[in-house]
MITOR-297162 format. One record per residue (C-alpha): residue number from 1; x, y, z. Coordinates in nm, 3 decimals. Layout:
# residues N
R   nr        u        v        w
R  NUM        X        Y        Z
...
END
This chain:
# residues 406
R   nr        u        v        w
R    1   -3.615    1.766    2.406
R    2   -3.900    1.530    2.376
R    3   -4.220    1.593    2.622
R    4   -4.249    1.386    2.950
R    5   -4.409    0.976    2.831
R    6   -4.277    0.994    2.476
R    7   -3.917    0.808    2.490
R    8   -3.753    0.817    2.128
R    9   -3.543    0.526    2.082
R   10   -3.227    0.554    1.798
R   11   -3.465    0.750    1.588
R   12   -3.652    0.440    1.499
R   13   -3.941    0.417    1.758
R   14   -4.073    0.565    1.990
R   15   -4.267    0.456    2.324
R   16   -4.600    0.700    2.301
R   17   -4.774    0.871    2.576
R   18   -4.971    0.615    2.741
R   19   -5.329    0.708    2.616
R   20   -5.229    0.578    2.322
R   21   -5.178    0.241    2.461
R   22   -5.525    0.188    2.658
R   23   -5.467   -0.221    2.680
R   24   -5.104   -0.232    2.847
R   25   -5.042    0.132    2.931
R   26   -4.714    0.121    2.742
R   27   -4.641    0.036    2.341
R   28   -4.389    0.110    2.071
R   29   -4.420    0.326    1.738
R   30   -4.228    0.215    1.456
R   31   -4.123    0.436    1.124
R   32   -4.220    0.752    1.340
R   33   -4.109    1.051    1.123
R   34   -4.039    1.437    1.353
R   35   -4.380    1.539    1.228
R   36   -4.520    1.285    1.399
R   37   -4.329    1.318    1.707
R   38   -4.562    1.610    1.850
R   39   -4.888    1.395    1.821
R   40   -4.742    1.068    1.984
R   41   -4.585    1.299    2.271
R   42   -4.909    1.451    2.380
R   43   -5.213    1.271    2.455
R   44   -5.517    1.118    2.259
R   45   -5.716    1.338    2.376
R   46   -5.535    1.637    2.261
R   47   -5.481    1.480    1.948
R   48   -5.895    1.445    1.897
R   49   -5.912    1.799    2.011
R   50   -5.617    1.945    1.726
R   51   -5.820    1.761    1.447
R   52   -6.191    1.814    1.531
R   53   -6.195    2.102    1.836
R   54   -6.328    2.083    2.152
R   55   -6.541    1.718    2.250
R   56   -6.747    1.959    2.461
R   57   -6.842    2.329    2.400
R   58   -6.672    2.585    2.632
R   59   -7.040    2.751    2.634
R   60   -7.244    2.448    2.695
R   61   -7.335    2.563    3.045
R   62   -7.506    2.925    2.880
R   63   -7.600    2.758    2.603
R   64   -7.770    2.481    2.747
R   65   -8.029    2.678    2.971
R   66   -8.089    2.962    2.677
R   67   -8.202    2.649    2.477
R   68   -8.404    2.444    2.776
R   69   -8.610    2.797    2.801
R   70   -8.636    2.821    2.450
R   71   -8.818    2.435    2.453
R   72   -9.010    2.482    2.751
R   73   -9.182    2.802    2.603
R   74   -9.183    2.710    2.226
R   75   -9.293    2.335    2.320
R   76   -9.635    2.496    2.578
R   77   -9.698    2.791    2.297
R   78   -9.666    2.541    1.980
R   79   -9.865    2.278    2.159
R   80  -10.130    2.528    2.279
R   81  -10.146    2.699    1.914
R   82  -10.227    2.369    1.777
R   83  -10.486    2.300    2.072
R   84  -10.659    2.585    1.989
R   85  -10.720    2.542    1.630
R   86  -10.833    2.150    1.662
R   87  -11.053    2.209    1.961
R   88  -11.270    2.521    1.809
R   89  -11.434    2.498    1.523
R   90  -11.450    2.881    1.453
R   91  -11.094    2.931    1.467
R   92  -11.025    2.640    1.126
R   93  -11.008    2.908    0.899
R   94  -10.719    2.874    0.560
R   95  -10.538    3.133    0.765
R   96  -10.487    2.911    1.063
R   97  -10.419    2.583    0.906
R   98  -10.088    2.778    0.780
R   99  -10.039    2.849    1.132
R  100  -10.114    2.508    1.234
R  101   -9.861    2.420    0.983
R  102   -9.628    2.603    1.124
R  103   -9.633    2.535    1.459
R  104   -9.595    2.201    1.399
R  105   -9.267    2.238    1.220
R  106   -9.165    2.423    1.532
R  107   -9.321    2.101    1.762
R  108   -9.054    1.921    1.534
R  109   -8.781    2.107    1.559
R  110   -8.822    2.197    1.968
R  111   -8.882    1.815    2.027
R  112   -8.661    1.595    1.816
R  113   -8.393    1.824    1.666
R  114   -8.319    2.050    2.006
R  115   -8.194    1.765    2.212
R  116   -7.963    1.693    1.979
R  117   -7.868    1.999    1.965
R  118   -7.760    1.991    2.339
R  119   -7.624    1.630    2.340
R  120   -7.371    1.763    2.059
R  121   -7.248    2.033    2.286
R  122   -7.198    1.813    2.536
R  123   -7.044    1.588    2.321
R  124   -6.946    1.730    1.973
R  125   -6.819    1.333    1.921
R  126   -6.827    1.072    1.893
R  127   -7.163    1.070    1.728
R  128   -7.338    0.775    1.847
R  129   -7.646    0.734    1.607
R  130   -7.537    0.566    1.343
R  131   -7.575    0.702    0.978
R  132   -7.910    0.631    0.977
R  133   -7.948    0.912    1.259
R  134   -7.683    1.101    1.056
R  135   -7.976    1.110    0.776
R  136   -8.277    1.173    0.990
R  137   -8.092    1.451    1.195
R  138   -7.989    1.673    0.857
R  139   -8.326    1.563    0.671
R  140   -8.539    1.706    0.953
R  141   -8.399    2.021    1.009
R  142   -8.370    2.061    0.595
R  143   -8.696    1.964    0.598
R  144   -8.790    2.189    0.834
R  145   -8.605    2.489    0.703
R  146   -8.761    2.455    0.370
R  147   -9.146    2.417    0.527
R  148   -9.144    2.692    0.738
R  149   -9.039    2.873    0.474
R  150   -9.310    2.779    0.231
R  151   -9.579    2.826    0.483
R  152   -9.518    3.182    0.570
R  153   -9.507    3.246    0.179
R  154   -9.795    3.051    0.115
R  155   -9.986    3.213    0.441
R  156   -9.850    3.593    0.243
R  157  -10.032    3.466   -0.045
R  158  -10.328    3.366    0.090
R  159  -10.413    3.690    0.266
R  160  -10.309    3.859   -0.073
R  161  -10.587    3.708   -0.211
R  162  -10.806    3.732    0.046
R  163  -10.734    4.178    0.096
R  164  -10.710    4.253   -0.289
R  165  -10.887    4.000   -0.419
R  166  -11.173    3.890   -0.262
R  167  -11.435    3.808   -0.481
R  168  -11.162    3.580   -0.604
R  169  -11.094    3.460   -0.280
R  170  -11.423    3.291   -0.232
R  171  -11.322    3.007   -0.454
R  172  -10.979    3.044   -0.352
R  173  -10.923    3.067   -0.021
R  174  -11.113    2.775    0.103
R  175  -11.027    2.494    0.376
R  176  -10.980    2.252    0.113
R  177  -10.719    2.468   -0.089
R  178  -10.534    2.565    0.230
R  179  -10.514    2.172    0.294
R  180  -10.423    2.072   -0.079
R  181  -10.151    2.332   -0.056
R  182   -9.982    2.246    0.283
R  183   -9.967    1.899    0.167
R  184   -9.753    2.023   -0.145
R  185   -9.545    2.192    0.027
R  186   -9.440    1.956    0.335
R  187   -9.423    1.707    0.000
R  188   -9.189    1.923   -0.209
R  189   -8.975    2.003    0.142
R  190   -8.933    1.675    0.165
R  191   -8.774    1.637   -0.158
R  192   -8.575    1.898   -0.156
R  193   -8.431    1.841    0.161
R  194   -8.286    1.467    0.045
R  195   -7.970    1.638   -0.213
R  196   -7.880    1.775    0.136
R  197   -7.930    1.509    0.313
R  198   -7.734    1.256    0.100
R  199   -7.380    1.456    0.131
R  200   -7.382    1.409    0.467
R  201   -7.314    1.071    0.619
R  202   -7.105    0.962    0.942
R  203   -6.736    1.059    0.929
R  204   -6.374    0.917    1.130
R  205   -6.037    1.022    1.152
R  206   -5.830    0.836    0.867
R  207   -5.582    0.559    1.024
R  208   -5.233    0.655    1.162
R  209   -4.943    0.555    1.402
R  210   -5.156    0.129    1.315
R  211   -5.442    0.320    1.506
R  212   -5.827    0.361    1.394
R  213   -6.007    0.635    1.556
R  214   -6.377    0.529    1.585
R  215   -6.449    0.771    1.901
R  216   -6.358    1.037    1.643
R  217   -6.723    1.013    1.468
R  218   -6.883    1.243    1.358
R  219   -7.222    1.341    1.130
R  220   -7.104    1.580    0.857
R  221   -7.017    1.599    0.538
R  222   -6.876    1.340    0.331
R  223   -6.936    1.420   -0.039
R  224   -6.685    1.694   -0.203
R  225   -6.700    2.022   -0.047
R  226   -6.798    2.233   -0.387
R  227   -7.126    2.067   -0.425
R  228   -7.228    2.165   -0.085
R  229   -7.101    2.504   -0.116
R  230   -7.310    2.531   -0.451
R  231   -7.634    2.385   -0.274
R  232   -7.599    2.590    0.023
R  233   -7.623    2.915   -0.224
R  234   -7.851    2.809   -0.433
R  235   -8.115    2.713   -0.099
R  236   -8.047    3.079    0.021
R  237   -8.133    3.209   -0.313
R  238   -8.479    3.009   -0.359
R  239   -8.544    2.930   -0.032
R  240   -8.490    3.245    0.157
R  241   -8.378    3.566   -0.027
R  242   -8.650    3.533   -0.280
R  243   -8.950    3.420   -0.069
R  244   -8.891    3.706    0.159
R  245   -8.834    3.940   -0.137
R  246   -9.162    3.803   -0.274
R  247   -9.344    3.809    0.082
R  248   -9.256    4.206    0.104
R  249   -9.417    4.254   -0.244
R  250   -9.707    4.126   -0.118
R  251   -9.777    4.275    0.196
R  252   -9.672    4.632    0.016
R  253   -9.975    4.589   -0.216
R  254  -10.187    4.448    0.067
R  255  -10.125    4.788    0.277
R  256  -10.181    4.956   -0.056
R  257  -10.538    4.786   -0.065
R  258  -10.606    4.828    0.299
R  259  -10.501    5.227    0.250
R  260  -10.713    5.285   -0.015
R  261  -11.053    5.099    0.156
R  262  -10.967    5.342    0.463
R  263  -10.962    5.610    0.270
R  264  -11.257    5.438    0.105
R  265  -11.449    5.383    0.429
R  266  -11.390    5.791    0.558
R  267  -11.543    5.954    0.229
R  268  -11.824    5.710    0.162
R  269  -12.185    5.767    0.252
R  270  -12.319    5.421    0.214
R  271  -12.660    5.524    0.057
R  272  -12.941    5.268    0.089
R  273  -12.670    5.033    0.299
R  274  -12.853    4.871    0.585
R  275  -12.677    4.882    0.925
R  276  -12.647    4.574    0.928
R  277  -12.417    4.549    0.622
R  278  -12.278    4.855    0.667
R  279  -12.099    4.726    0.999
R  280  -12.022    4.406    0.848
R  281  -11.785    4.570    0.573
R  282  -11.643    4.772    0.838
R  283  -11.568    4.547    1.076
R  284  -11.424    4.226    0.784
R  285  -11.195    4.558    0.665
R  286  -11.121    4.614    1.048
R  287  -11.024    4.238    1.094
R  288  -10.859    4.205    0.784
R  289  -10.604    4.517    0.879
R  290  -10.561    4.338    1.269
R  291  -10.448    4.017    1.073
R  292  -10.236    4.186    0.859
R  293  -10.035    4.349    1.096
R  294  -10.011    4.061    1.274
R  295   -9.867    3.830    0.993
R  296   -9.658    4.173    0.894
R  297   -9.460    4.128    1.237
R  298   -9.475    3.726    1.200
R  299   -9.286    3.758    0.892
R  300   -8.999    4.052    1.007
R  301   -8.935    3.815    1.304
R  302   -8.903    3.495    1.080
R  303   -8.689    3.666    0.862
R  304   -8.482    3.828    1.111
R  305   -8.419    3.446    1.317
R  306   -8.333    3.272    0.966
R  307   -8.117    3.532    0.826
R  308   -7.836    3.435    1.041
R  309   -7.884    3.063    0.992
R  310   -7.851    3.091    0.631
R  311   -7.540    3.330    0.662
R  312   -7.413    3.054    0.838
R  313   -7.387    2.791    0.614
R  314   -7.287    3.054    0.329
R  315   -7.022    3.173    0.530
R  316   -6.916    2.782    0.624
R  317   -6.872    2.729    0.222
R  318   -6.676    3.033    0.178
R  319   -6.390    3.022    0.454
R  320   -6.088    2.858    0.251
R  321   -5.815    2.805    0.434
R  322   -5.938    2.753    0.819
R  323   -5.721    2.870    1.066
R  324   -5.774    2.961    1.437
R  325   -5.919    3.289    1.405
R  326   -6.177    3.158    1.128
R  327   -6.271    2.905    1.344
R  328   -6.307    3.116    1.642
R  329   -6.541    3.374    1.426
R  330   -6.703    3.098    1.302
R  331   -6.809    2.971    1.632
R  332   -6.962    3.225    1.761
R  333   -7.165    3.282    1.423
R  334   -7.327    2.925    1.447
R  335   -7.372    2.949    1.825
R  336   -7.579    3.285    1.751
R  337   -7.760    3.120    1.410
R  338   -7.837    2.852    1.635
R  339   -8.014    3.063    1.917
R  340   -8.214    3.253    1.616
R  341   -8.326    2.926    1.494
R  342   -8.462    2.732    1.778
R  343   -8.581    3.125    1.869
R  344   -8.773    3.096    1.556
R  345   -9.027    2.825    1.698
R  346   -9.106    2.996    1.995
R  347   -9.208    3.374    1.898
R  348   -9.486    3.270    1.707
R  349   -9.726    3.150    2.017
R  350   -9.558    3.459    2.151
R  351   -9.689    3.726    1.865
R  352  -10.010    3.569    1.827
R  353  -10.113    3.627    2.234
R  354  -10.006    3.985    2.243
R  355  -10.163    4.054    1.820
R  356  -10.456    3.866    1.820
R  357  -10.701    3.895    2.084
R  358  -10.939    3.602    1.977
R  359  -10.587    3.361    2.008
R  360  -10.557    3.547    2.352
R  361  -10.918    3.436    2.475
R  362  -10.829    3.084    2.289
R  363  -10.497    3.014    2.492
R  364  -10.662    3.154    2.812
R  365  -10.913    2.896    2.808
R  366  -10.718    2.593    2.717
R  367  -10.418    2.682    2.990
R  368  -10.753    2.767    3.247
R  369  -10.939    2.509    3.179
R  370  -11.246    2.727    3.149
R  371  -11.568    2.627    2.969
R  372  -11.734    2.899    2.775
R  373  -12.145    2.950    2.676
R  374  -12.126    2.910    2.326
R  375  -12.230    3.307    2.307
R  376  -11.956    3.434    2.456
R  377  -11.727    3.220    2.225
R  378  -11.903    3.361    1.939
R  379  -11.852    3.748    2.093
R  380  -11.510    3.637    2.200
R  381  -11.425    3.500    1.847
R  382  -11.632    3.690    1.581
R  383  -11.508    4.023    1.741
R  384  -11.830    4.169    1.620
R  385  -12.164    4.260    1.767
R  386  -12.358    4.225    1.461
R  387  -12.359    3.862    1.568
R  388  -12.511    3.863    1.953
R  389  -12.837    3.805    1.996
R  390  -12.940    4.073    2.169
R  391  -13.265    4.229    2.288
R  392  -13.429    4.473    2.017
R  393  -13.119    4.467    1.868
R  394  -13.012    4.812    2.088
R  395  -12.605    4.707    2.081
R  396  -12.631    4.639    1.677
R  397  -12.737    4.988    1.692
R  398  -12.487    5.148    1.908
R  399  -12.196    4.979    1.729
R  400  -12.352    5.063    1.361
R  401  -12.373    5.414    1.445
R  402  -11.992    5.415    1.628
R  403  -11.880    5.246    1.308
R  404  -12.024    5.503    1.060
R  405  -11.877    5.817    1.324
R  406  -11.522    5.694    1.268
END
């Protein structure tokens, strides 16, 4: 028994279900074969829905004000990071430029590639940007991925240098390296991001019952399926698994380093050391171990918001055939990458106001408004009084002598 407006006439045509006749309300199928039947019975809708899911997500109410949080903080932390480090002088160090770096990647992401992000859940197609949106959308956030990568590697690098090396790092770790090298490696991002980008492309339903299906659009692949799959693993081998394989290498030989000064610093009896000096090499060993932990925790939250991203796309290339249980699994997987990923620009800001108590001062006086003496930006950013100027030099004194008890 055929469902209610679907009439099959001496098994040669059949009058559809009126959404399929949007002019007239009422048509006639030709050459319709039983598998057909099911399709031309139910609506157009439905028929969108059984060949590309749900238009609109059954979570975009949850979803939608987890990720409006997610920009309002990650959009005010980003922008403030980035405040910070243009407005003061003092705080332009090679360290910071990678952090600059990086929160404008996030500024990217949060501003041009979350909207879409919500527009898609509200309405998965069709997808009404054209190709040339197809290409910007995939290019920026493979862009993206790739960069924010490279920086925190980069940034692991640098500070290697800077703790075990640093004679070395004099001529290394300079402003004008830090800037050479975030050029590169926005440049080779770039680059890397366009095999990506060119196998995707804007995508429709193929032609059936005379019918094309433009609402049916959507920005996905469109190249053969293995090449992704092999691209995908190969970016979460070089781009992911390594540099965070390579990053903990790193920071275990930089708490190696910062071990052995400690243990340095506790047996030494700095003969013929002025004070001054003296508290100097305490205190750059005392700032270097504050960063360190800082960018320790920056890098074991980065790598635990991309991990699920990346299993994401691996797991999309492995999952041959679909069927409903895949795709349910599935979507809950790139629902939760996608929380870790946006995530990812916001607890930066986040890690650098409760780590870092010069950033803390910073952020407090661009949100306030407040105008400091430069003295107290100098006491507030050196963390150091071997650099006030004060009377008879009675504090230098104080701190030397606290320095040399502990």
């Amino acid at each position: 028994m055929l469902p209610q407006n679907c009439t099959l006439i001496d098994n040669a045509y059949v009058i559809p279900h009126p959404s399929w006749c949007p002019e007239s309300g009422e048509c006639i199928v030709w050459n319709v074969t039983l598998e057909d039947l099911p399709d031309l019975c139910s609506s157009r809708t439905a028929y969108l829905e059984k060949e590309l899911g749900h238009q609109r997500s059954p979570f975009f109410l949850p979803m939608c004000i987890v990720y409006l949080l997610i920009f309002l903080v990650g959009v005010v932390g980003n922008a403030l990071t980035c405040i910070v480090i243009a407005r003061h002088r003092v705080m332009r160090t090679p360290t910071n430029y990678y952090l600059f770096s990086l929160a404008m990647s996030d500024l990217l992401v949060l501003v041009l590639g979350l909207p879409l992000e919500i527009y898609e859940l509200w309405s998965n197609y069709p997808f009404l940007l054209g190709t040339g949106g197809c290409y910007f959308k995939t290019c920026l956030f493979e862009m993206v991925c790739l960069a924010s990568v490279l920086n925190v590697t980069c940034l692991s690098a640098e500070r290697y240098v800077a703790v075990v090396h640093p004679l070395r790092a004099k001529h290394v770790v300079t402003k004008t390296h830090a800037k050479r090298v975030i050029l590169a490696l926005w440049t080779a991002s770039f680059i890397c991001a366009l095999p990506n980008t060119s196998l995707n492309g804007v995508a429709v339903l193929p032609p059936r019952f005379g019918q094309t299906f433009p609402d049916s659009a959507m920005c996905g692949l469109v190249r053969p399926i293995w090449i992704y799959n092999l691209l995908v693993q190969v970016t979460a081998l070089l781009f992911f698994l390594l540099p965070m394989l390579t990053i903990s290498l790193l920071y275990l030989l930089i708490g190696l380093q910062l071990r052995r000064e400690k243990l340095i610093d506790n047996t030494k009896d700095w003969p013929g050391q002025s004070r001054i000096y003296i508290a100097h090499s305490i205190q750059q060993r005392a700032k270097h171990r504050q960063v360190t932990k800082m960018l320790v925790v920056l890098v074991i939250v980065f790598g635990i918001c991309w991990a699920p991203f990346h299993i994401d796309r691996v797991m999309w290339s492995y999952i041959y055939p679909w069927t409903k249980e895949w795709h349910r699994i599935f979507e809950f997987v790139h629902l939760a990458s996608g929380i870790f990923f946006y995530l990812s620009s916001v607890v930066n800001p986040i890690l650098y106001n409760l780590m870092s108590s010069r950033f803390r001062e910073m952020f407090r006086e661009v949100a306030c408004q407040k105008t400091y003496h430069r003295s107290s930006v100098t006491q507030v950013t050196q963390r150091s009084t071997v650099y006030e100027k004060t009377p008879h030099n009675t504090r230098l004194s104080q701190d030397v002598s606290a320095c040399m008890q502990g």
